[in-house]
Steps between C-alpha positions, in 0.01 A plus 500: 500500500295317746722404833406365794143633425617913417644613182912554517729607217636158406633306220361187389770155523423207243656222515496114248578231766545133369299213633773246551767660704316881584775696361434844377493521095481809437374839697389874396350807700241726324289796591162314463270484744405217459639136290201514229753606206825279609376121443610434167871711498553330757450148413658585172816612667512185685417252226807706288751463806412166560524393102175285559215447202229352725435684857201542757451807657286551817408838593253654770189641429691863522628393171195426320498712191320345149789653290748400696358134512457496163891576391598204713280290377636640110843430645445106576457576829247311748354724759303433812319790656205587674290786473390705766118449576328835430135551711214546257361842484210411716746321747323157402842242444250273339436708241876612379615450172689189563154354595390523145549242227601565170384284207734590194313297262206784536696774612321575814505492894293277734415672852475311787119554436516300175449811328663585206765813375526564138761682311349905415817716445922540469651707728839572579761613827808613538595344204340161532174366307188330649165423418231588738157290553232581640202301654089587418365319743614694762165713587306153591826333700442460846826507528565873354542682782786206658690506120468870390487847598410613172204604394541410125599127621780301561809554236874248437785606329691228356897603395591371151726236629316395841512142347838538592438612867247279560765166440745644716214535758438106461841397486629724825168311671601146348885573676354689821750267674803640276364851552512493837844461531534878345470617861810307642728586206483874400395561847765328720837668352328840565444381858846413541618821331296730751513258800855312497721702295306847650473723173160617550524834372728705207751702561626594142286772284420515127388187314822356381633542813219284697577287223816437678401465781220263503750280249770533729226333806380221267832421384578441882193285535608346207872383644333437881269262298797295324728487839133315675506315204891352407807541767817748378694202340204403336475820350874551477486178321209589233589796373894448445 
């Protein structure tokens, strides 16, 4: 994995942390590289523990997966997540695919041009469907060289259930103020974890046994989190 700008043999921490008093939910280590494949166990695990119906789960770009999405949203769940912006081929923002605008009554795509996409084949990858479209207009554009680098023209692919992307793109923006807060929940306990409580490295081997390890350090956030939040009596008090 990526650390600290080289690549290290590490394991990869996730961790559910709830909105209203930022305790840890639930935790897991994995040999990904990266968080692409762990959005919706995740938030499934933590809806189960937590006994809930109705939950909102924020996740970092990292996360952003159309699968993934797509089983919490199946689940009941309401997501808010941005995707990373990719650069256009020909390094011209103004021309990425987010810049387009689809018109499902027509199935096609408007360029920022005011040109339009229409549908010409099905393809398929890595197990996923999509339909492709391609623009004719693209040999007169004055724009062709600033959209494509293709010399046949300038080609979409449109995932069988982007509808379902694209209203988890507009309700993330619609509660940019709710995602924001993302940062200062997942994000502080591991601060604290690395910082305060100094575990910033394993010293078990073997999956099950990092397991351990990294439940044994959020289960000590966990209890340094409920002593800032109730005195000893207090909790004395609660739980006999």
């Amino acid at each position: 994995m990526k650390n600290n700008g080289s690549l290290d043999i590490c394991y990869n921490v996730q961790s559910v942390v709830d909105s209203k008093n930022h305790f840890i939910v639930d935790i897991s280590t994995t040999n990904d590289i990266n968080d692409q494949n762990q959005l919706h166990v995740m938030a499934k695990n933590a809806k189960e523990l937590l006994d809930i119906e109705e939950c909102t789960v924020i996740a970092d770009t990292g996360y952003y997966n159309a699968t993934e999405i797509k089983n919490c949203i199946d689940d009941g769940m309401t997501v808010y997540i941005k995707k990373s912006k990719a650069n256009n081929s020909t390094k011209n923002n103004e021309f990425r695919k987010e810049k387009f605008t689809y018109n499902s009554e027509d199935d096609t795509y408007i360029c920022p041009a005011g040109e339009r996409l229409s549908f010409f084949e099905n393809t398929s990858k890595n197990g996923l469907r999509y339909k492709k479209y391609k623009c004719a207009s693209c040999s007169t554009c004055k724009y062709q060289n600033s959209c494509t680098s293709s010399k046949t023209g300038r080609t979409l692919q449109r995932w069988e259930h982007e509808n379902i992307l694209a209203d988890v793109r507009k309700s993330t923006l619609e509660n940019n103020d709710v995602y924001k807060q993302r940062r200062c929940i997942v994000e502080h306990p591991f601060g604290t974890i690395k910082r305060t409580l100094g575990y910033s490295f394993f010293l078990r081997r073997q999956k099950e046994n990092v397991d351990a390890e990294a439940a044994s350090m959020f289960i000590a956030y966990n209890f340094k989190r409920l002593l800032s939040m109730f005195s000893i009596q207090e909790l004395v008090n609660r739980f006999e």
